[in-house]
C-alpha positions, 0 to 999 in steps of 0.5 A: 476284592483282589478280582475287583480291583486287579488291572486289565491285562491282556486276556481273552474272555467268554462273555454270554457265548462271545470270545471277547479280547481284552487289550488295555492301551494308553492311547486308549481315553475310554472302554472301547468295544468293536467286532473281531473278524479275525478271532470271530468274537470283539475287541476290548480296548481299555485304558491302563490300569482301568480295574478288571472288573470294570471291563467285565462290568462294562462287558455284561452291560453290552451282551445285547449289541453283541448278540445283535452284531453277532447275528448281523455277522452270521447273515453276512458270513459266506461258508467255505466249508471248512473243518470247523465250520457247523452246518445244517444236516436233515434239521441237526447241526454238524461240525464239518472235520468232526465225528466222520462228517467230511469238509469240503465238496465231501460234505456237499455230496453227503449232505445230498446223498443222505437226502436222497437216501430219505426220499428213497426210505419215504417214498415207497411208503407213502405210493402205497397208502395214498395209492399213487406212483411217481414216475421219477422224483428229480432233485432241483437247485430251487432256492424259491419253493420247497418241491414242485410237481407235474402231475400229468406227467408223474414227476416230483421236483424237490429242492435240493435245500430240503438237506438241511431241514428235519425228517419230518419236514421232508415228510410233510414236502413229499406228500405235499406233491404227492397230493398234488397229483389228485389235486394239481391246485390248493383247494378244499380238497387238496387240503382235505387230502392233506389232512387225511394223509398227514393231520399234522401237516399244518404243524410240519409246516410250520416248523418249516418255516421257523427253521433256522438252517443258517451255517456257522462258522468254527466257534471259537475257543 
């Protein structure tokens, strides 16, 4: 009974994966719950001598506006690349400053090189099975499409967001212009082609489509 009924005290604590800081105020007429920016979690102001588990209560009872607040911030949050900060690495997440990923243009750099070092791995494999040979394969800021092609002329275009996707995603994109080049349009027989290379490539697409590759911000402690 001791818990239920000691009065909040200054204190930080962890409510559904949320830092919540709670502060009692005697300006304070009711439980008052807003977003923190500068602790990345929220603010609890509660009236002196208000029990604690009344606050913790109150707190549970709020776990879904701060899941959608938190999501909210997420979209809103621009990333400096700073150590702490998670982001999207060949569809895993990684922590920038930790276990050998650098921070910074570093991670920049990385993050394309180990792209690059997949396309180089994939491509080879699939010119042989497909019997076909691209001239070049160009990496390109394209935030609208995932990879283009020209075929008359050889070339692959890939999104240089393709970093940030998993493996097999890469996969499905590369033979997806691949196939381009027998197929400049997405016919019958595109898909055909598709389906004889890659029978899951509906799948890929798919996962695809439903990857969260969002970055996060340092989480909070």
């Amino acid at each position: 009974m001791r818990e239920s009924t000691a009065p909040c005290v200054n204190e930080t604590v962890r409510i559904a994966g949320h830092s919540v800081t709670i502060t009692p105020r005697r300006s304070s007429k009711r439980l008052t719950l807003r977003p923190d920016a500068k602790r990345n979690g929220f603010a609890l102001s509660v009236p002196v001598g208000l029990p604690r588990q009344r606050a913790l209560d109150f707190l549970a009872g709020q776990q879904a506006w701060m899941d959608r607040t938190a999501a909210a911030r997420l979209m809103d949050w621009t990333p400096a690349y700073a150590p702490g900060e998670r982001h999207p690495l060949l569809g895993r997440t990684v922590t920038l400053g930790a276990d050998g990923v650098p921070a910074g243009r570093a991670f920049i750099v990385m993050r394309q090189r180990a792209l690059e070092a997949l396309i180089r791995q994939l491509l080879p494999v699939w010119e042989e099975r497909m019997g076909l040979r691209a001239a070049c394969v160009r990496f390109r800021n394209m935030r609208s499409r995932w990879g283009s092609c020209q075929s008359q002329k050889r070339e692959i275009h890939l999104s240089t967001l393709l970093a940030e996707v998993l493996p097999a995603c890469v996969e499905y994109v590369l033979v997806h212009e691949l196939c381009h080049f027998r197929h400049p349009d997405h016919s019958v027989a595109f898909h055909a082609e598709m389906t004889r290379y890659l029978p899951d490539w509906k799948a890929r697409r798919e996962t695809l489509a439903r990857l969260d590759r969002r970055p996060m911000p340092p989480e909070t402690k």
